[in-house]
C-alpha positions in Angstrom: 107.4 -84.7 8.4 106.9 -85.8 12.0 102.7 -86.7 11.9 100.3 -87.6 9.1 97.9 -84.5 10.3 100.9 -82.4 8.6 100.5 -83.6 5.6 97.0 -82.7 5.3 98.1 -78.6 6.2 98.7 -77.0 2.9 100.9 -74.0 4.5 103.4 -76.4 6.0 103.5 -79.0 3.5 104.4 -76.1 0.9 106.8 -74.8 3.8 108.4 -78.2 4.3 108.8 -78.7 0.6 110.4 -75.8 0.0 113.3 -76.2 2.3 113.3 -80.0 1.4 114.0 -78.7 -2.4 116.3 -75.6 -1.0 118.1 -78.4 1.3 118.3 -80.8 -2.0 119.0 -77.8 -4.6 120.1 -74.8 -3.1 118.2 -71.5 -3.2 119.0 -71.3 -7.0 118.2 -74.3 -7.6 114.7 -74.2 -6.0 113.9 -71.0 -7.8 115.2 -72.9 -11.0 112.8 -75.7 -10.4 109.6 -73.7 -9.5 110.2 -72.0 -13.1 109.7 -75.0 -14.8 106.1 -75.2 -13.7 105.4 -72.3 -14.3 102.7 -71.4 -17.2 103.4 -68.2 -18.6 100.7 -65.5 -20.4 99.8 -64.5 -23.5 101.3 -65.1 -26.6 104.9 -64.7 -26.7 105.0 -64.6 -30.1 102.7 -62.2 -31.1 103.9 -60.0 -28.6 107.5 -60.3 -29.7 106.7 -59.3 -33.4 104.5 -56.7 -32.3 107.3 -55.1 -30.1 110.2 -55.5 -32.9 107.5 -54.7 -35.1 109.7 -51.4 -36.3 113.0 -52.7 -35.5 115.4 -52.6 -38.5 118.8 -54.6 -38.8 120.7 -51.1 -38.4 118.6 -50.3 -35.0 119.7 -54.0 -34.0 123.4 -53.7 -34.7 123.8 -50.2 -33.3 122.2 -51.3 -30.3 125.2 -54.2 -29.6 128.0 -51.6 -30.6 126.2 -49.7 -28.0 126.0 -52.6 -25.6 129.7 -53.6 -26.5 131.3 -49.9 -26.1 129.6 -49.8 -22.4 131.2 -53.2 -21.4 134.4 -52.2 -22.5 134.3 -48.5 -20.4 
């Protein structure tokens, strides 16, 4: 940073610490560290059991022979 006064300017401090991290980090690597900040919503776990709720064994395995027969094509 070249002054003080930028310090105190939220849009180019965020600007100047992005391609200080992007510099540092790469692109992926920036991305990678903004995700560890980042909160998340709801309740993941409720929300997973509800979803596989009615999800047997069978629907799981045919599911990866499904998967596994499209990788192979």
């Amino acid at each position: 940073m070249s002054n003080t006064a930028e310090l105190y300017n939220p849009s180019l401090l965020r600007q100047k610490g992005i391609e200080a991290l992007t510099d540092a980090l790469g692109p992926a690597g920036m991305a990678y560290f903004f995700r560890q900040f980042e909160q998340g919503r709801g309740d993941y776990t409720a929300e997973r059991e509800a979803l596989l709720a009615n999800v047997t064994m069978e629907d799981f395995e045919a599911h990866v022979q499904r998967t596994a027969q499209r990788k192979v094509r």
